[in-house]
C-alpha positions as protocol buffer text, in pm:
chain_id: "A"
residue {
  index: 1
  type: UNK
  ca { x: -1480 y: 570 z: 136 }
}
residue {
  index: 2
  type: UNK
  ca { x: -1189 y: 351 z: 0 }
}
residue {
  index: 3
  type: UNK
  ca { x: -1148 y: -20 z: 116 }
}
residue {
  index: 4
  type: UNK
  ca { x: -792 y: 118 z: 198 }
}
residue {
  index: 5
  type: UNK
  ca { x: -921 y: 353 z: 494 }
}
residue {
  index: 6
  type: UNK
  ca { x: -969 y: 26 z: 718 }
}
residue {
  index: 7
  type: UNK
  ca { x: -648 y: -42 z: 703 }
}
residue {
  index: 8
  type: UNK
  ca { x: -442 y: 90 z: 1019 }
}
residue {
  index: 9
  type: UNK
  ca { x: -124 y: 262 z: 975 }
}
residue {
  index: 10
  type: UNK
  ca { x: 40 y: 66 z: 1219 }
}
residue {
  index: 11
  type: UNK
  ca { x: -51 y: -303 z: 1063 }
}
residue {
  index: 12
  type: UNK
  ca { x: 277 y: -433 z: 953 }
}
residue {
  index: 13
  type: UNK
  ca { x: 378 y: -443 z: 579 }
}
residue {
  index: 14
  type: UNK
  ca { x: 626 y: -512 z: 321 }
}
residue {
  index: 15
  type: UNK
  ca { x: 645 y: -283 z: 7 }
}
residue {
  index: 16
  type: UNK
  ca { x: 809 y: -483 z: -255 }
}
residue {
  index: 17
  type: UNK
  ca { x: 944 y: -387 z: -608 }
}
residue {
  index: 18
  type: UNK
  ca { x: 857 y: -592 z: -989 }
}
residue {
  index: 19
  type: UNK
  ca { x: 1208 y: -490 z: -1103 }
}
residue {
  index: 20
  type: UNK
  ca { x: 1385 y: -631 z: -768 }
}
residue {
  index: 21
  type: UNK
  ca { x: 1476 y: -344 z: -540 }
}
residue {
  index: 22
  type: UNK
  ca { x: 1501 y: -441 z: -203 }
}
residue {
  index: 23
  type: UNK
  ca { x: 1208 y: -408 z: -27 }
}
residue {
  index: 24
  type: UNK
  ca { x: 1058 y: -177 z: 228 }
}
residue {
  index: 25
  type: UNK
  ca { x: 973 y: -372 z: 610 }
}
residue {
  index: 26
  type: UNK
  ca { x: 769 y: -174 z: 798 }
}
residue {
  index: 27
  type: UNK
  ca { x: 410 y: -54 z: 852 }
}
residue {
  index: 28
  type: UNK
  ca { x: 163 y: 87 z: 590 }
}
residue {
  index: 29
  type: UNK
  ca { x: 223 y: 387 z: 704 }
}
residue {
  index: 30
  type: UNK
  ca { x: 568 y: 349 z: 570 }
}
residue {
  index: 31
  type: UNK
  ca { x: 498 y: 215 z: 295 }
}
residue {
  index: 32
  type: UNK
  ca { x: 246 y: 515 z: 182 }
}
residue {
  index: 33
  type: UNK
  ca { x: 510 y: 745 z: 274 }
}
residue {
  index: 34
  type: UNK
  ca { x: 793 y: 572 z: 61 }
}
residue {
  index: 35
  type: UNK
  ca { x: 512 y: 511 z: -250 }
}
residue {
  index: 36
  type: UNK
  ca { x: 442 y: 920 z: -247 }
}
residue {
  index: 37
  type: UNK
  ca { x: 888 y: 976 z: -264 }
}
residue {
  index: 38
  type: UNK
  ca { x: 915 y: 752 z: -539 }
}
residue {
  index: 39
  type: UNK
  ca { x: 892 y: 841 z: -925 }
}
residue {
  index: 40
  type: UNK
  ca { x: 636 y: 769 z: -1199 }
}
residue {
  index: 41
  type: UNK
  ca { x: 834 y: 438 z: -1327 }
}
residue {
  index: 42
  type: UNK
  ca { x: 889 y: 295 z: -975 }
}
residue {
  index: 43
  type: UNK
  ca { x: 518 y: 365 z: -865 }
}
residue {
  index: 44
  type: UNK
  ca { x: 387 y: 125 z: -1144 }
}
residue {
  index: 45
  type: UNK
  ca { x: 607 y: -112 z: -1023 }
}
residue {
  index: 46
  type: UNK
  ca { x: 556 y: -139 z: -644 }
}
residue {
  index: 47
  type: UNK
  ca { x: 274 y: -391 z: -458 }
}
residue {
  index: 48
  type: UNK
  ca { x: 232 y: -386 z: -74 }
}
residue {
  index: 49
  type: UNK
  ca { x: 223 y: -712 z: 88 }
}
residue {
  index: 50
  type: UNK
  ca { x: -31 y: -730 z: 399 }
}
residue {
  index: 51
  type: UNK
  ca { x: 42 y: -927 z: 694 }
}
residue {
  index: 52
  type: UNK
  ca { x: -348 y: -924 z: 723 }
}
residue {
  index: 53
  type: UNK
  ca { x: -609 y: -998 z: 434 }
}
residue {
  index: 54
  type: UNK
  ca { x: -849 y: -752 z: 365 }
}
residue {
  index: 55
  type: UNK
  ca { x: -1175 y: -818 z: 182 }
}
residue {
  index: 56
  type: UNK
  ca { x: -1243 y: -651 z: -159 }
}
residue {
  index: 57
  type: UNK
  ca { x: -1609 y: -566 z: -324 }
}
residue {
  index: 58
  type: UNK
  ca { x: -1711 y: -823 z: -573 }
}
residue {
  index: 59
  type: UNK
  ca { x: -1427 y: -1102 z: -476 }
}
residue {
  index: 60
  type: UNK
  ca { x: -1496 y: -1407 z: -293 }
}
residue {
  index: 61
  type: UNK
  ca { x: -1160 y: -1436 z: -194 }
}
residue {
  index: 62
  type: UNK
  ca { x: -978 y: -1157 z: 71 }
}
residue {
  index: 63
  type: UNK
  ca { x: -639 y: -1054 z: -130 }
}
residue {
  index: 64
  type: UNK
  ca { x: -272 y: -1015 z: 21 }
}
residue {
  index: 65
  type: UNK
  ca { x: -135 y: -781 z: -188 }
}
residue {
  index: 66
  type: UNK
  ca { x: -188 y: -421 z: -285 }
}
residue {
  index: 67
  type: UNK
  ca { x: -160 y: -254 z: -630 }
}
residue {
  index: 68
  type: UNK
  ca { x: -18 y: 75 z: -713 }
}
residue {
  index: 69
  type: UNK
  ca { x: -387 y: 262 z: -744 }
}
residue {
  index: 70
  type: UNK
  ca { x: -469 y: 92 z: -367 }
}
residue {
  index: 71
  type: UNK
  ca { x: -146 y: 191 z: -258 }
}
residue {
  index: 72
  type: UNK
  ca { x: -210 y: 557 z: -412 }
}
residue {
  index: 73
  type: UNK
  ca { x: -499 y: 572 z: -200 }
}
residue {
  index: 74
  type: UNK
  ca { x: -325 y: 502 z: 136 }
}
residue {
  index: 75
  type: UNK
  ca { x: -51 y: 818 z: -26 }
}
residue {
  index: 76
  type: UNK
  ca { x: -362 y: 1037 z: -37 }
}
residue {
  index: 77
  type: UNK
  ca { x: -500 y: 965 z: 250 }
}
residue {
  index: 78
  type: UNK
  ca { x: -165 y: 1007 z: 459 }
}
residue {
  index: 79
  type: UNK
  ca { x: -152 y: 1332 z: 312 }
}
residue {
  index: 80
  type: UNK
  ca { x: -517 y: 1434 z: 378 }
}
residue {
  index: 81
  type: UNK
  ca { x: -451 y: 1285 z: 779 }
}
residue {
  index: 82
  type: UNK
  ca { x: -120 y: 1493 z: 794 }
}
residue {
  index: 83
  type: UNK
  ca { x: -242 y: 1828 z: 685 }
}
């Protein structure tokens, strides 16, 4: 089990962009949605930003942000929950 599958799909969340896009407001689940539409280039470049902290293995520290492989994870699992 991914740290990823404690998150809810209804915590709110703001998918931003490295290059500047504007950004997505909404939950996670819209943000795993939008991450599985998007192309090869813009995937590398997208981070989720939690209104929550969650804790990661092996860090002292609880992180804000989520990187394209975490937010790849929340994509699959959307799509595993949906089908």
């Amino acid at each position: 089990m991914a740290f990823t599958d404690d998150i809810p799909w209804d915590q709110p969340a703001t998918m931003i962009d490295l290059e500047g896009r504007a950004p997505i407001i909404g939950t996670i689940r819209d943000c795993a949605l939008h991450y599985g539409l998007y192309k090869p280039h813009a995937r590398d470049n997208a981070r989720v930003l939690l209104t929550k902290p969650i804790h990661r293995e092996g860090r002292q520290t609880r992180t804000w942000l989520l990187d394209p492989s975490e937010i790849a994870e929340l994509a699959d699992r959307l799509a595993r929950e949906t089908n």
